[in-house]
C-alpha positions as CSV (number, residue, x, y, z in Angstrom):
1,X,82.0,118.9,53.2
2,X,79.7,119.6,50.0
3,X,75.9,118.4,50.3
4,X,74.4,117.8,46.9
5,X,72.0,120.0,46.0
6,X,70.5,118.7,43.2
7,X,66.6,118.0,43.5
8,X,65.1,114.7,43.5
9,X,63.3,113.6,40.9
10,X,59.7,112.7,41.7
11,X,58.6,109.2,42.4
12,X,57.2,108.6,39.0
13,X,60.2,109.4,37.0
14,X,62.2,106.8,38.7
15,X,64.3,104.4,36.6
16,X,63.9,101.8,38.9
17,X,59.9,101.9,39.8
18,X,59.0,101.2,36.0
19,X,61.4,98.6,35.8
20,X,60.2,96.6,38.3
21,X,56.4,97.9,37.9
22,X,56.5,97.1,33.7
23,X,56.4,93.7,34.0
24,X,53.3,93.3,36.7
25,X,51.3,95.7,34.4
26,X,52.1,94.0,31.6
27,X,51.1,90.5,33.3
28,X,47.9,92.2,34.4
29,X,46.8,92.8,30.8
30,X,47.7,90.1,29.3
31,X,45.4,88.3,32.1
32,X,42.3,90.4,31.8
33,X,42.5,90.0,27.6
34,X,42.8,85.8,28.0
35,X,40.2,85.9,30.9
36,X,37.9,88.0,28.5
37,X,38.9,85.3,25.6
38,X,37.9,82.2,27.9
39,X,34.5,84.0,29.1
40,X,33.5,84.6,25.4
41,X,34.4,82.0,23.5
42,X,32.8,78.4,24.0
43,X,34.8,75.3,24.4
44,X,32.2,73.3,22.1
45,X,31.0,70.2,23.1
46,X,31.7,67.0,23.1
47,X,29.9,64.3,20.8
48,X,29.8,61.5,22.0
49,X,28.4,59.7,25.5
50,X,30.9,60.6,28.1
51,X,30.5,60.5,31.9
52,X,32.1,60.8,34.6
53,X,31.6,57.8,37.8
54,X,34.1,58.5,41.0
55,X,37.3,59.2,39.4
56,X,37.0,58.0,35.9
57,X,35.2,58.8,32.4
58,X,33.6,56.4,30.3
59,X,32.5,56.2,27.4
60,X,29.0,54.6,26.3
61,X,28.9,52.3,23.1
62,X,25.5,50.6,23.6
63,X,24.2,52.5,20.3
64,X,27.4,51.3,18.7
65,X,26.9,48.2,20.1
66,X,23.2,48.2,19.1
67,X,24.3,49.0,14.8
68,X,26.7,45.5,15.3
69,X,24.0,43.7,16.3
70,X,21.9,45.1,13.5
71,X,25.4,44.1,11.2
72,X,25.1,47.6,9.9
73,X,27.2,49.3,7.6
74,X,27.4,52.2,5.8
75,X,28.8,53.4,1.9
76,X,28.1,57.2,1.4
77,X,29.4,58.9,-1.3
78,X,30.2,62.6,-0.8
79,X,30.3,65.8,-3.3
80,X,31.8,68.4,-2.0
81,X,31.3,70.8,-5.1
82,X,27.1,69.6,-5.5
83,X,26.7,69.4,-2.4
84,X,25.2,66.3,-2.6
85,X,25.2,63.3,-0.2
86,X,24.3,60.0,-1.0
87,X,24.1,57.4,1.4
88,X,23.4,53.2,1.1
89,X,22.9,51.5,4.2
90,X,23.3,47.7,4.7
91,X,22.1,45.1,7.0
92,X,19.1,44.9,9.0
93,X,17.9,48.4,9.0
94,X,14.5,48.8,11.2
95,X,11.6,49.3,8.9
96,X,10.1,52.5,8.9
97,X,13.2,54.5,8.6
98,X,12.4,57.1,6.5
99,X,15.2,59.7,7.1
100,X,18.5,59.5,9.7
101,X,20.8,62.5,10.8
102,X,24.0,62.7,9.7
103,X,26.2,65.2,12.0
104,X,29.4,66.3,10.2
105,X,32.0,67.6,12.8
106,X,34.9,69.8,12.4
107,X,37.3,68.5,15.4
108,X,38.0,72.3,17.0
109,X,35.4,74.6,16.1
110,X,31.7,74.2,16.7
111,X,30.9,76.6,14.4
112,X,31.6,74.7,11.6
113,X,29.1,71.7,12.0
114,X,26.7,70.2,10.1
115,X,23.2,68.5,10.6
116,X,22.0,66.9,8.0
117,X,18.5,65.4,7.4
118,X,19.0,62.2,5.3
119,X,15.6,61.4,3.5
120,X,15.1,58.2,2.1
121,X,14.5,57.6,-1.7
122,X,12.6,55.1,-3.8
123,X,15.4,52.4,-3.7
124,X,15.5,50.4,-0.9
125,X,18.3,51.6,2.3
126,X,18.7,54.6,0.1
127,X,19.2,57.6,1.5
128,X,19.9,61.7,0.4
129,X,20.8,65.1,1.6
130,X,22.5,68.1,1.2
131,X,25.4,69.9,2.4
132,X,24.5,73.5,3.8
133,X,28.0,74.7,3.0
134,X,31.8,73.4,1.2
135,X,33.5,71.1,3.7
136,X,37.5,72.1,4.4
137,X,39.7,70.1,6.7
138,X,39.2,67.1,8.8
139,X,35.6,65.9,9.7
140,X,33.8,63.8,12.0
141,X,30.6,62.0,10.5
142,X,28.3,60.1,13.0
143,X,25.1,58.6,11.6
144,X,22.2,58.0,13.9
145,X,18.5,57.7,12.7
146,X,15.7,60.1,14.8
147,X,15.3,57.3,18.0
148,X,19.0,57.6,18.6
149,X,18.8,53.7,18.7
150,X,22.2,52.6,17.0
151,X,25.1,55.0,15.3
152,X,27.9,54.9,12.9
153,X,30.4,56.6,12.4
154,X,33.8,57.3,10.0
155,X,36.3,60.3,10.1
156,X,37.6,61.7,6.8
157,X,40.1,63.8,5.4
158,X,40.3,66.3,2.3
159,X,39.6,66.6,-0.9
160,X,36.1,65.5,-0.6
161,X,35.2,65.8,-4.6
162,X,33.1,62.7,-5.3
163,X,34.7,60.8,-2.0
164,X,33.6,57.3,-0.7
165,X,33.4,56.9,2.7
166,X,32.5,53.9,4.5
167,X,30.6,53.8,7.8
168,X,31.3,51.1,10.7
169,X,29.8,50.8,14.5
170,X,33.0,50.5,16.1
């Protein structure tokens, strides 16, 4: 009877221990790089009055509620090259509002929003700001004055040279 007498190879040059171990490493890594992703990056907020009461979410619309019973509405017109916001605001618009926030909100990335301080002009429910930087893509635009009392809002899409968007409460 003839013994083979060739020598093992050692454990780590096994064909079969990489095969099986490749894929767990490979899992490993891939998990510590997207656990390192989620614990950096932010999720962003959201924008709007959400809570949470036993098992459901709600959403508040009292300051939504509060601009219908004011019978406010909105016509800004929007330059995206100038820069330049303009902003007339009907109905019955409290009286000493001298300048409202407008929040322009890009729908995935924080990063990208705007805050901007609307001062009011010599016309009556006028209102005026400037961009801070070139809007791309889809925004969110909510309109609230300083009290957070009532707030409209209107979504738009691109090009924004010279656009006209209207503002509702609901």
């Amino acid at each position: 009877m003839k013994q083979d007498t060739a020598p093992v190879a050692p454990w780590y040059k096994q064909f079969w221990l990489w095969f099986v171990l490749t894929p767990i490493f490979c899992v490993m890594i891939y998990a510590t790089t997207f656990a390192v992703i989620a614990i950096k990056t932010s999720d962003g907020i959201v924008r709007e009055d959400h809570f949470r009461y036993a098992r459901g979410t709600y959403v508040d619309t009292s300051k939504e509620m509060r601009a219908v019973e004011l019978d406010l509405k909105g016509e800004m017109v929007l330059d995206n090259n100038s820069g330049r916001v303009a902003l007339d605001l009907a109905g019955l618009v409290p009286d000493g509002t001298s300048q409202l926030n407008l929040s322009i909100i890009h729908p995935t990335h924080q990063k990208f929003d705007q805050l901007i301080i609307m001062t009011a002009t010599s016309q009556p429910n006028h209102f005026e700001g400037t961009l801070s930087s070139e809007l791309q893509g889809k925004r969110y635009f909510i309109l609230e004055p300083d009290n957070i009392e009532w707030r409209l809002r209107t979504e738009a899409y691109p090009p924004y040279e010279a656009r006209s968007l209207t503002f509702s409460a609901l």
